[in-house]
N, C-alpha and C positions, 0 to 999 in steps of 0.2 A: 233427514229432510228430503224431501219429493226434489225432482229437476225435472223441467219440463222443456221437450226439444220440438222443434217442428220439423218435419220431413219435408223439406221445397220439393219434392217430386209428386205427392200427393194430396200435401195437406194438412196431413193428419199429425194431432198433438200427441206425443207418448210423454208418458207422464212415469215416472222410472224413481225407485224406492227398495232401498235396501230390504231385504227379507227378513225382520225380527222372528222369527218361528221361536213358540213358546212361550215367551213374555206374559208375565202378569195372567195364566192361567184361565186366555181367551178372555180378558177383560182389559180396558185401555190400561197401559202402563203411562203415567204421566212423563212425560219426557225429561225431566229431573233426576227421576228414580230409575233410569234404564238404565243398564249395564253399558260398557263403552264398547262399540262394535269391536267383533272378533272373525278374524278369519277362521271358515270348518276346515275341518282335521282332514291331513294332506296337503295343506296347500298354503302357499308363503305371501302374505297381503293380499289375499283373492276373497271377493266379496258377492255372497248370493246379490244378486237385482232383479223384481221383475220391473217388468216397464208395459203399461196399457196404454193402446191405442184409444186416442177419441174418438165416439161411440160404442166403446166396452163392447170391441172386436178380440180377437185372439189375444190374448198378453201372451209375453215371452218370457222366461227366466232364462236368464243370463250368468254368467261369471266376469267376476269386471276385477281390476285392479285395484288397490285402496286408490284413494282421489278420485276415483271417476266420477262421483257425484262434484266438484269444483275443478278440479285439474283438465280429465281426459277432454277433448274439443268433441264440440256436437256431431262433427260427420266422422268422427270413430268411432261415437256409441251411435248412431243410424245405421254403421255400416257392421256393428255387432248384431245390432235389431235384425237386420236384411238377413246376417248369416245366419241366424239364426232360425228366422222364417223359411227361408231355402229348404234349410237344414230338416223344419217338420215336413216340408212339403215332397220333400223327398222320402220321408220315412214313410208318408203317408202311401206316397204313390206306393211305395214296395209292398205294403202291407195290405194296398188293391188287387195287386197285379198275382201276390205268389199265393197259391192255393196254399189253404191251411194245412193240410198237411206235410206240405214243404217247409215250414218254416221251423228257423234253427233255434 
């Protein structure tokens, strides 16, 4: 089930959804018939999330703890959103700045 947070800083609706990848063979899986979410391999209650911005700006995928979608409070998953955008904008900048043949 979708959660939807508003960011008081700018606005904007993220709209955040677990990552069913595979299901029902690219076709709707009726939500009856889905499997019970499962955390991927390595990891202990940790759950793929993307979450889109309103106006279908950047999405972000996330790893969140089980309950994030009811439990975690909105300005811990804002403040996951943030690091996470940080986080590309820094990759990106590197990936500006270091000539191709530098990179590792």
């Amino acid at each position: 089930m979708p959660r939807d947070i508003t960011d008081p800083t700018g606005g904007t609706i993220w709209t955040c959804a677990q990552a069913f990848a595979g299901l029902g063979g690219g076709t709707a899986t009726p939500l009856a018939r889905r499997p019970k979410p499962r955390a991927y391999p390595g990891s202990e209650n940790r759950f793929r999330v993307v979450c889109t911005p309103s106006g279908g700006a950047r999405s972000v995928r996330l790893e969140l703890p089980g309950g994030w979608d009811a439990e975690m409070p909105d300005e811990a998953l804002l403040a996951a959103i943030r690091a996470e955008l940080d986080e590309a904008g820094r990759r990106a900048t590197e990936m500006a700045i270091t000539p191709y043949g530098d990179r590792a």
